[in-house]
ChimeraX commands (.cxc) that place a marker at each C-alpha (Angstrom):
marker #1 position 4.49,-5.84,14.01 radius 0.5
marker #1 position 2.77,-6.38,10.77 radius 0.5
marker #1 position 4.53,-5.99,7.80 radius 0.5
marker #1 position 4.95,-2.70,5.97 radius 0.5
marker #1 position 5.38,-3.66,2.88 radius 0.5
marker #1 position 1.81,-3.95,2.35 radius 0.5
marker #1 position 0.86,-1.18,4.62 radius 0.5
marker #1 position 3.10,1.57,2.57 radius 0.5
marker #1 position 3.06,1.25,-0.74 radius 0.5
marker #1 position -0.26,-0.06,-1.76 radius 0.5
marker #1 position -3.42,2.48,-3.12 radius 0.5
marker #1 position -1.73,5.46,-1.12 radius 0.5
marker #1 position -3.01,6.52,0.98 radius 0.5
marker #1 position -4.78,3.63,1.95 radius 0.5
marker #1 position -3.40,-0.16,2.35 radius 0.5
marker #1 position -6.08,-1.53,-0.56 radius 0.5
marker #1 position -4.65,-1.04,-3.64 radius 0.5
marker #1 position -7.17,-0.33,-6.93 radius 0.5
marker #1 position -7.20,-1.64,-10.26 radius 0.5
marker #1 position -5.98,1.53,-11.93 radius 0.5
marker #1 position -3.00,2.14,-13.68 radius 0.5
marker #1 position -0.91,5.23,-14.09 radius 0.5
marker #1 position -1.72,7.08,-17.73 radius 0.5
marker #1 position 0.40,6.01,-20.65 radius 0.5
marker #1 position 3.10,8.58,-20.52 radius 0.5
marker #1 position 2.20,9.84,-17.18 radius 0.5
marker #1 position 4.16,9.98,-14.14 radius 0.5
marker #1 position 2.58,9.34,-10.55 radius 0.5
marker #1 position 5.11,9.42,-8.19 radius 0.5
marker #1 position 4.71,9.59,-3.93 radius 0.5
marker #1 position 7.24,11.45,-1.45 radius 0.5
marker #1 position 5.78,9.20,1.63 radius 0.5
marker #1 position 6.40,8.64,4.98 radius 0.5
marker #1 position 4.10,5.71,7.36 radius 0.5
marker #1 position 4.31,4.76,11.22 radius 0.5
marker #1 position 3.28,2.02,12.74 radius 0.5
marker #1 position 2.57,1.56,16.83 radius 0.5
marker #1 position 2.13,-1.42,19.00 radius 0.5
marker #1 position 2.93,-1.26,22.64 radius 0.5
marker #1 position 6.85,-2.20,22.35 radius 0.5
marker #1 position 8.04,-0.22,19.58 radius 0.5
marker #1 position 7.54,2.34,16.91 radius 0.5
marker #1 position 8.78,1.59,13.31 radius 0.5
marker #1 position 7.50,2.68,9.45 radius 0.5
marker #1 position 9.66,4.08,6.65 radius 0.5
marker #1 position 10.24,6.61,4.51 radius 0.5
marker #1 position 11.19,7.17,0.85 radius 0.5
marker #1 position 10.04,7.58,-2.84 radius 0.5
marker #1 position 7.25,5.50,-4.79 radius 0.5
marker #1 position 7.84,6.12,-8.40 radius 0.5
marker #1 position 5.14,5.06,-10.72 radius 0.5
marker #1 position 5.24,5.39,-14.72 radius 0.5
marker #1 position 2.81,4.31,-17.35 radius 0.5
marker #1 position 4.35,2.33,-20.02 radius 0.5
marker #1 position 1.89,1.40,-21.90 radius 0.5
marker #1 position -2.48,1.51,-22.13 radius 0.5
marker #1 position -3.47,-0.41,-19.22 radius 0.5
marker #1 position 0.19,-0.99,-17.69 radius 0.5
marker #1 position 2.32,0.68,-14.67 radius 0.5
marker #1 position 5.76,-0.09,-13.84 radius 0.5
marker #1 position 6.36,0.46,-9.96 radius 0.5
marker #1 position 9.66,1.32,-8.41 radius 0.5
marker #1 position 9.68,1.52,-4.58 radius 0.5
marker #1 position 13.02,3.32,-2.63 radius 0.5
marker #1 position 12.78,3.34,1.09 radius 0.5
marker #1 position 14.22,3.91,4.27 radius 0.5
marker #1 position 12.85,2.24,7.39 radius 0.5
marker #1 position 13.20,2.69,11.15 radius 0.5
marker #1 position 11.88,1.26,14.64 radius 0.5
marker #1 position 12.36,2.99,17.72 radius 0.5
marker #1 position 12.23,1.03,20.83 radius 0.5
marker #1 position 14.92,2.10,23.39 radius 0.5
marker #1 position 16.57,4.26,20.74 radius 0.5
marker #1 position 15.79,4.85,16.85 radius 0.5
marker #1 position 17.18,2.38,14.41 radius 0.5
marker #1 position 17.42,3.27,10.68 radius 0.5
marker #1 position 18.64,0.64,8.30 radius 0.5
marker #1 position 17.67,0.83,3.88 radius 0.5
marker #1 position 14.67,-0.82,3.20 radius 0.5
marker #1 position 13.78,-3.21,0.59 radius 0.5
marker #1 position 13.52,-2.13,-2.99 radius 0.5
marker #1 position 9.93,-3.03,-4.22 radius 0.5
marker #1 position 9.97,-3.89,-8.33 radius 0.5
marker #1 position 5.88,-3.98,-9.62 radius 0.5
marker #1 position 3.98,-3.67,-12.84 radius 0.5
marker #1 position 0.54,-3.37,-12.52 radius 0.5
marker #1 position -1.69,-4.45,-15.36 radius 0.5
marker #1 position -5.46,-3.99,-15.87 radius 0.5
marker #1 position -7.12,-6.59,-17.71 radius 0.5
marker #1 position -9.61,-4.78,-20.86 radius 0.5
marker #1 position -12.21,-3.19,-20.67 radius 0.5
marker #1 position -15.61,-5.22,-20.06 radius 0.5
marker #1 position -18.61,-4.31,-22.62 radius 0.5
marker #1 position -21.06,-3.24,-20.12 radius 0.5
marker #1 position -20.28,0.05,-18.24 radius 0.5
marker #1 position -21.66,-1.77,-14.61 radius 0.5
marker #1 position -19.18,-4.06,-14.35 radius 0.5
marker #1 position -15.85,-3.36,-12.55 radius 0.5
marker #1 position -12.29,-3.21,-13.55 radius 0.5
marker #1 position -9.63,-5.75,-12.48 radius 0.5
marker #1 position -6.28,-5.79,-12.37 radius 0.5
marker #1 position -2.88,-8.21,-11.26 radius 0.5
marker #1 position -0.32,-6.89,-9.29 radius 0.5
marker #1 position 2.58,-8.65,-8.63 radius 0.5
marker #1 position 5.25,-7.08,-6.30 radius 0.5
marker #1 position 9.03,-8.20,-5.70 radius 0.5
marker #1 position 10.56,-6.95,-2.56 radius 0.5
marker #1 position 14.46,-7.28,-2.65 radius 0.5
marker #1 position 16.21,-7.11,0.61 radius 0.5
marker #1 position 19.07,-4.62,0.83 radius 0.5
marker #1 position 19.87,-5.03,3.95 radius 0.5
marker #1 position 21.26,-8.41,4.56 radius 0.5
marker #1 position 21.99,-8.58,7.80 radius 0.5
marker #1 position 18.15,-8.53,8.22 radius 0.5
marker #1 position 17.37,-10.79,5.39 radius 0.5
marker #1 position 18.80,-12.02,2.15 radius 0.5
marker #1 position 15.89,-13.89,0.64 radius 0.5
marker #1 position 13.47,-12.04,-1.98 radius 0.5
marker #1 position 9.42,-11.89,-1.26 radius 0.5
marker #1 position 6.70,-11.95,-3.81 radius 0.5
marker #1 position 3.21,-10.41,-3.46 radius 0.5
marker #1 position 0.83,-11.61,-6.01 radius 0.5
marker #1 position -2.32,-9.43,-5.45 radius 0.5
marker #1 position -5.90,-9.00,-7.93 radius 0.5
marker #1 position -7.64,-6.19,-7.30 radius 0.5
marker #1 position -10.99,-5.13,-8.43 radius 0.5
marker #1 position -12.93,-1.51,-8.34 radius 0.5
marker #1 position -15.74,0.78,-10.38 radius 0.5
marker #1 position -15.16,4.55,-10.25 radius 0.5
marker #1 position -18.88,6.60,-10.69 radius 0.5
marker #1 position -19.52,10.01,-10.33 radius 0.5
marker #1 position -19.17,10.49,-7.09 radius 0.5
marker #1 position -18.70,6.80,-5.01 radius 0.5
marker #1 position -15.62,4.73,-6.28 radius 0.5
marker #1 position -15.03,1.25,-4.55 radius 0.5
marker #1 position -12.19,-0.87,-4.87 radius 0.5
marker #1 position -10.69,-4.29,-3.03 radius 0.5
marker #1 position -9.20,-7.10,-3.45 radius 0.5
marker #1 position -5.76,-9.11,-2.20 radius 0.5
marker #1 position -3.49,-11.79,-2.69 radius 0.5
marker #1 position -0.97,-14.39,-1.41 radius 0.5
marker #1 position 2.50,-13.02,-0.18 radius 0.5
marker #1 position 5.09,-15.93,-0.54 radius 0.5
marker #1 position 7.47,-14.86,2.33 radius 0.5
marker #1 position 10.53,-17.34,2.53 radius 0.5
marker #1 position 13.21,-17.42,5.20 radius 0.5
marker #1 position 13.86,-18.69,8.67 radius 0.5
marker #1 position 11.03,-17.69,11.22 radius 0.5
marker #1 position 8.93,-16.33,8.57 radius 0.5
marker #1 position 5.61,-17.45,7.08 radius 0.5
marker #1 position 3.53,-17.11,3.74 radius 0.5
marker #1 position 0.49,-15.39,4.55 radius 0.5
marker #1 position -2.65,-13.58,2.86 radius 0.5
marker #1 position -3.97,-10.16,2.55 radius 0.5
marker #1 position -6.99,-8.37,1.57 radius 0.5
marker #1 position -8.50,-4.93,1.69 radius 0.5
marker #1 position -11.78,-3.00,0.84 radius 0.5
marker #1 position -12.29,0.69,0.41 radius 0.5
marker #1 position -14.97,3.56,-0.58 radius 0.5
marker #1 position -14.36,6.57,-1.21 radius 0.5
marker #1 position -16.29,9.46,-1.99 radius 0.5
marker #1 position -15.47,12.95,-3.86 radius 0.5
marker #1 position -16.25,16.46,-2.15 radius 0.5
marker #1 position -16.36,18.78,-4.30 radius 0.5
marker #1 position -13.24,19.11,-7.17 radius 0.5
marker #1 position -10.25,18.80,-5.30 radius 0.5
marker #1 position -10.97,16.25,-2.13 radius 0.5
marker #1 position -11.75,12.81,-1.79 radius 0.5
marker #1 position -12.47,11.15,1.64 radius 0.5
marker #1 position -12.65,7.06,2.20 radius 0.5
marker #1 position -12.60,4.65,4.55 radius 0.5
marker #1 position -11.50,1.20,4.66 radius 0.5
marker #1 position -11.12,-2.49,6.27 radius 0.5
marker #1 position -8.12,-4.51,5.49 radius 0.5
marker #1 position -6.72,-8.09,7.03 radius 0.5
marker #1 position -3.11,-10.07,6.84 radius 0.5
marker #1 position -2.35,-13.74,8.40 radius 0.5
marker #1 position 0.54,-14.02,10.39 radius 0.5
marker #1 position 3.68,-13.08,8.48 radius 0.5
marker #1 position 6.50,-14.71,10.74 radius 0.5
marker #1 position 6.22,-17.38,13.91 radius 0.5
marker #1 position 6.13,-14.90,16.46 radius 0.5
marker #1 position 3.35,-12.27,15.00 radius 0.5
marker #1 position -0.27,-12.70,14.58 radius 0.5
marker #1 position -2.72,-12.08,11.83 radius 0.5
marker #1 position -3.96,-7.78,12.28 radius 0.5
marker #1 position -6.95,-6.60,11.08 radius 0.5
marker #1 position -7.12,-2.70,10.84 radius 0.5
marker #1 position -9.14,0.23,9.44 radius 0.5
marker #1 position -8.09,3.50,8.05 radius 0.5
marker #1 position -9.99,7.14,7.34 radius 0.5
marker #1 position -8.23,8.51,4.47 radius 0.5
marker #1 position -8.32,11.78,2.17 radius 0.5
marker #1 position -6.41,12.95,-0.97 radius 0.5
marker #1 position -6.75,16.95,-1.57 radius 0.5
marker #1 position -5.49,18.55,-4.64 radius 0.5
marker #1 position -2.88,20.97,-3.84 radius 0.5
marker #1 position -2.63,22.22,-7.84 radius 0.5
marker #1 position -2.44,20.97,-11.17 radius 0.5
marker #1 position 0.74,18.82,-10.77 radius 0.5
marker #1 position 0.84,18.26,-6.37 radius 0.5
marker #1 position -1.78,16.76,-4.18 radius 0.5
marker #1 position -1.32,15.68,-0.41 radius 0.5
marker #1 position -2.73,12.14,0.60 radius 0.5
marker #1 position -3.14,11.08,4.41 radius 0.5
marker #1 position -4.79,8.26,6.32 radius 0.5
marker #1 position -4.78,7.15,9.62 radius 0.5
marker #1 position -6.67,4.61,11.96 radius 0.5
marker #1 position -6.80,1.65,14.62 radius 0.5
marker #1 position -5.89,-1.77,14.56 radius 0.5
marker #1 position -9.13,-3.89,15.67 radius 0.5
marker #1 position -7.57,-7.48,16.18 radius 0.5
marker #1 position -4.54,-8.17,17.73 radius 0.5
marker #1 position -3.48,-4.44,17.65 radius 0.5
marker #1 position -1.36,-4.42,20.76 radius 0.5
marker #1 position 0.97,-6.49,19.41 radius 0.5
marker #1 position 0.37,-5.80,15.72 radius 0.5
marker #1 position -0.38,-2.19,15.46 radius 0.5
marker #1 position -2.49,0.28,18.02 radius 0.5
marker #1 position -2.36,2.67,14.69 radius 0.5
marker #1 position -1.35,3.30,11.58 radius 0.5
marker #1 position -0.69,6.63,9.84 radius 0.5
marker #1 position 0.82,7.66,6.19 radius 0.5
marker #1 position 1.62,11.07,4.44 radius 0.5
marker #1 position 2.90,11.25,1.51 radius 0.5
marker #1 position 2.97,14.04,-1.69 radius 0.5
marker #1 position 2.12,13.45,-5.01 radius 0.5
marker #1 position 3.83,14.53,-8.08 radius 0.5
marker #1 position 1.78,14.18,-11.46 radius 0.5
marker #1 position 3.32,15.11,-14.69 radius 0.5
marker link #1:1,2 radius 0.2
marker link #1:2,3 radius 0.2
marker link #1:3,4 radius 0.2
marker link #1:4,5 radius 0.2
marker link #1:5,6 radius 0.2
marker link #1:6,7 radius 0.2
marker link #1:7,8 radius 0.2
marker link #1:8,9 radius 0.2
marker link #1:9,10 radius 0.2
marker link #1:10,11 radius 0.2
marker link #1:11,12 radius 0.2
marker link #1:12,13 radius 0.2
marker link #1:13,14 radius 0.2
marker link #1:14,15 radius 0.2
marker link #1:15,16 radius 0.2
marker link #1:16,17 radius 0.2
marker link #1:17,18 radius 0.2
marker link #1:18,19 radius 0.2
marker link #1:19,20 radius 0.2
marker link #1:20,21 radius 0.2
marker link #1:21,22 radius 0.2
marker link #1:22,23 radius 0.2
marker link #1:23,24 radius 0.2
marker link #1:24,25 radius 0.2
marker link #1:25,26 radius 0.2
marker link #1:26,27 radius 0.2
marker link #1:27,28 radius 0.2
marker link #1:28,29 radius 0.2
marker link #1:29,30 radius 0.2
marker link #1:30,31 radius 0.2
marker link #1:31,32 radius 0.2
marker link #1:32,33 radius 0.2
marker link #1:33,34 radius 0.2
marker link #1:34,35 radius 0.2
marker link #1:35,36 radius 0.2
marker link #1:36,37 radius 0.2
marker link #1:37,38 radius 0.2
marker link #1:38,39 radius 0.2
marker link #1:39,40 radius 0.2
marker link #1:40,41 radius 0.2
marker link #1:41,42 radius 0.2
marker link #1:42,43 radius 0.2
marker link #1:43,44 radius 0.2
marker link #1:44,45 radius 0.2
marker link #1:45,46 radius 0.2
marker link #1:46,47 radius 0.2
marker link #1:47,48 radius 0.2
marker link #1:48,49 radius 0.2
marker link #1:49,50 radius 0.2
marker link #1:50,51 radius 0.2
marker link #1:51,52 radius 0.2
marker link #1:52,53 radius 0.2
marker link #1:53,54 radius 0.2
marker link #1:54,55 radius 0.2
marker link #1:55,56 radius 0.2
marker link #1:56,57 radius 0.2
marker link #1:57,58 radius 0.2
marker link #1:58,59 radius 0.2
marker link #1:59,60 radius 0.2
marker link #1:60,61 radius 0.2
marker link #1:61,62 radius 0.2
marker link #1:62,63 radius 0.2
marker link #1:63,64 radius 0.2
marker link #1:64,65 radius 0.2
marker link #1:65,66 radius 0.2
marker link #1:66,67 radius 0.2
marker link #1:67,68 radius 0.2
marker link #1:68,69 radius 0.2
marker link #1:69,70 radius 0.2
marker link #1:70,71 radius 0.2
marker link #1:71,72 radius 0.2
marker link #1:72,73 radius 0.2
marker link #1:73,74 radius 0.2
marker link #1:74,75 radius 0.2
marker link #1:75,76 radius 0.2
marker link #1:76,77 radius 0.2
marker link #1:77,78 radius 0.2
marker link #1:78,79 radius 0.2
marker link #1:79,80 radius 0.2
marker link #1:80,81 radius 0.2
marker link #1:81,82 radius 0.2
marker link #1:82,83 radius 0.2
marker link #1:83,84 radius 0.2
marker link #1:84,85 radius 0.2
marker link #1:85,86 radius 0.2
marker link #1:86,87 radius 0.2
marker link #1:87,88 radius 0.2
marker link #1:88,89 radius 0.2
marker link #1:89,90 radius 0.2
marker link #1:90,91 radius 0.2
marker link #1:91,92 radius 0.2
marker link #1:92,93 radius 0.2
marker link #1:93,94 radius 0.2
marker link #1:94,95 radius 0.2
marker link #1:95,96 radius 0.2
marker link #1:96,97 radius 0.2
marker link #1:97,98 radius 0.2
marker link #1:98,99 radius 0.2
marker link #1:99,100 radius 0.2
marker link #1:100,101 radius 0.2
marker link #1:101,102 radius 0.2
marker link #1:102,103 radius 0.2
marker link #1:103,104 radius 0.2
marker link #1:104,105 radius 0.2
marker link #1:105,106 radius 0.2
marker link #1:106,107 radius 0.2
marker link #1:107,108 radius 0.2
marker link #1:108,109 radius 0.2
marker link #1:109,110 radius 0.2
marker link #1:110,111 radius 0.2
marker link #1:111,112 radius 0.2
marker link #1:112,113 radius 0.2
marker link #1:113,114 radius 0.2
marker link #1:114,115 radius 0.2
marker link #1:115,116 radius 0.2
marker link #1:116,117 radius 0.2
marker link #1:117,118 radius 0.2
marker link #1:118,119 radius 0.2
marker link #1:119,120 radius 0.2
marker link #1:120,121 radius 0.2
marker link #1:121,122 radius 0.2
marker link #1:122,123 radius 0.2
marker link #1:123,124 radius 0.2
marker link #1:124,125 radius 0.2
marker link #1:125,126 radius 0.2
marker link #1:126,127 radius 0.2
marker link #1:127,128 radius 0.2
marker link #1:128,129 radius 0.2
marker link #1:129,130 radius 0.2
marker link #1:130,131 radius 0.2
marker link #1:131,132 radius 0.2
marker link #1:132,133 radius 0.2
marker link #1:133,134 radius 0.2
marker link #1:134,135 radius 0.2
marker link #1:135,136 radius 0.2
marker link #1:136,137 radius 0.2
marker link #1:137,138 radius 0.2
marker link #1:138,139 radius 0.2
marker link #1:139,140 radius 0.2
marker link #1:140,141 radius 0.2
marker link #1:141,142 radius 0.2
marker link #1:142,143 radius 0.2
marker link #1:143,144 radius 0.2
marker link #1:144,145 radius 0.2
marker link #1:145,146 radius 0.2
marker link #1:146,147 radius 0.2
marker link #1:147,148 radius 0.2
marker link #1:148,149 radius 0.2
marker link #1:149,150 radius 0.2
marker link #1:150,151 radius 0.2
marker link #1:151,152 radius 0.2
marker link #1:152,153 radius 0.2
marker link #1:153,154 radius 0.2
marker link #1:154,155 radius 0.2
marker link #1:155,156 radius 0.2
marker link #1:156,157 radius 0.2
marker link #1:157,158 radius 0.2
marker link #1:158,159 radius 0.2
marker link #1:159,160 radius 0.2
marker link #1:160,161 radius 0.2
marker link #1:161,162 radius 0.2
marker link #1:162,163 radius 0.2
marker link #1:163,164 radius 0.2
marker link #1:164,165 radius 0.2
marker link #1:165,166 radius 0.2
marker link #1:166,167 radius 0.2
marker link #1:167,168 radius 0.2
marker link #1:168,169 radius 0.2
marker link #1:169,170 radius 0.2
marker link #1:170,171 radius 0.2
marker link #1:171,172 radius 0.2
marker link #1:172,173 radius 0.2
marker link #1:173,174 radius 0.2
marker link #1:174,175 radius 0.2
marker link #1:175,176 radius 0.2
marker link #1:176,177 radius 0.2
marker link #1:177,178 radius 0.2
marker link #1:178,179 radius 0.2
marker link #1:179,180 radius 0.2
marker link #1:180,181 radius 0.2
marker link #1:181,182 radius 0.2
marker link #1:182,183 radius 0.2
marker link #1:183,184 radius 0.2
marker link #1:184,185 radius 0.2
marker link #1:185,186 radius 0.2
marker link #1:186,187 radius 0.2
marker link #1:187,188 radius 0.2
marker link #1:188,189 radius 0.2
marker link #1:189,190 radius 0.2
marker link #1:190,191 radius 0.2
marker link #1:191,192 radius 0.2
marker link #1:192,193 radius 0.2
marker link #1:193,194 radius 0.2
marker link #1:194,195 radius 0.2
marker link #1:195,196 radius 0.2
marker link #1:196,197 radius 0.2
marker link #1:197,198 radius 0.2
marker link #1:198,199 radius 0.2
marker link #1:199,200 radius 0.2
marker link #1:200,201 radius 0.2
marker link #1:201,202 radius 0.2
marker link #1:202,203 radius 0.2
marker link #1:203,204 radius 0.2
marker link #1:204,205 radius 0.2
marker link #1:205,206 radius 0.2
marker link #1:206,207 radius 0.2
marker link #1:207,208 radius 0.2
marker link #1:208,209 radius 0.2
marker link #1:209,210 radius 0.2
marker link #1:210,211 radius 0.2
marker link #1:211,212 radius 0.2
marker link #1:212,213 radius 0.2
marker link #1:213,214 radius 0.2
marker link #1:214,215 radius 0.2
marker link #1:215,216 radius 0.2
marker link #1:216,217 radius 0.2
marker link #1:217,218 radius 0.2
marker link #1:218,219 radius 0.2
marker link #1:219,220 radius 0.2
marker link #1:220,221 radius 0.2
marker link #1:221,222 radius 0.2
marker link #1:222,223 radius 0.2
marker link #1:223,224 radius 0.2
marker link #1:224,225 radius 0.2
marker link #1:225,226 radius 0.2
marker link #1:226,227 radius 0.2
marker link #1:227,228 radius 0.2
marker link #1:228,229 radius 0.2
marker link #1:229,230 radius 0.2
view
């Protein structure tokens, strides 16, 4: 199955992250739930994404979840804890050139009969908002230790486009190399759409195919989450 920790908690509600940060002061913060299916089993997880802006231009990440795969029967087990700060790089002088920003993510296992070791994402990711059309993509290297597991890559691109004041609808394409000995790399693609509930709650959702290896990767993919801004 391809790994989740990329698929969940990335740009919700897509996999591609953007280079935006949370607002200094602001709270952004995601009551989610994704599934994943390949022909064997069902799995995904559940929990909180908690996002704060600490200062201009940085976001401090905390990631609580709960993950499951069904097979025969469902299995839940605590996921790993996902630590992040999120910092985009200044402001360019010309208004046509895009925003970037680094990423890096530390996933700490809490569940150690399924791992003990700690895995790193280091992702860049670049993007331009206009009026309407926003674009944003990127990836990085995910340095995966432990036995029967394997670094790997991933990258994503999205567009998106507003509709009217309260919706925005994308689509995207996103790729990872093989993350342990027995999985393949998965390419997938996702529809996606954020509507704005009210001032403070909005409700985010994607959903779409795997294209390469998807059987044994992922047939789909789906999120939902809610978002709390304050």
């Amino acid at each position: 199955m391809a790994l989740m920790a990329f698929t969940a908690e990335a740009g919700p509600p897509y996999v591609t992250d953007d280079p935006a940060p949370t607002d200094h002061h602001h709270w952004e913060n995601y009551h989610f739930v994704n599934v994943t299916h390949a022909a064997s089993s069902t799995s995904g997880a559940a929990g909180l994404d908690l996002n704060y802006g600490a200062a201009e231009g940085l976001q401090l990440t905390l990631v609580l979840p709960a993950e499951f795969e069904r097979t025969s029967k469902t299995r839940w087990r605590s996921g790993d804890v996902e630590l992040a700060a999120k910092y985009r790089l200044p402001s360019p002088a010309s208004d046509r050139s895009p925003d970037l920003a680094f990423f890096p993510r530390i996933f700490i296992p809490t569940d150690h009969a399924e791992s003990s070791h700690v895995s790193v994402l280091l992702p860049v990711w670049i993007g331009k908002e206009g009026a309407f059309w926003n674009w944003f993509g990127g990836g990085g290297y995910l340095i995966n230790p432990g036995e029967g597991n394997r670094n790997a890559w991933l990258s994503g691109l999205a567009l998106t486009r507003s509709i009217g004041e309260r919706m925005h609808v994308g689509l995207e394409i996103y790729h990872q190399t093989a993350q342990t000995e027995d999985s393949q790399s998965f390419t997938g693609v996702n529809a996606g759409v954020d509507y704005k509930l009210s001032k403070h709650w909005s409700l985010l959702a994607s959903f779409g195919p795997g294209i390469q290896h998807a059987r044994q990767e992922g047939q789909y993919n789906g999120y939902l989450s809610f978002k709390a801004e304050y």
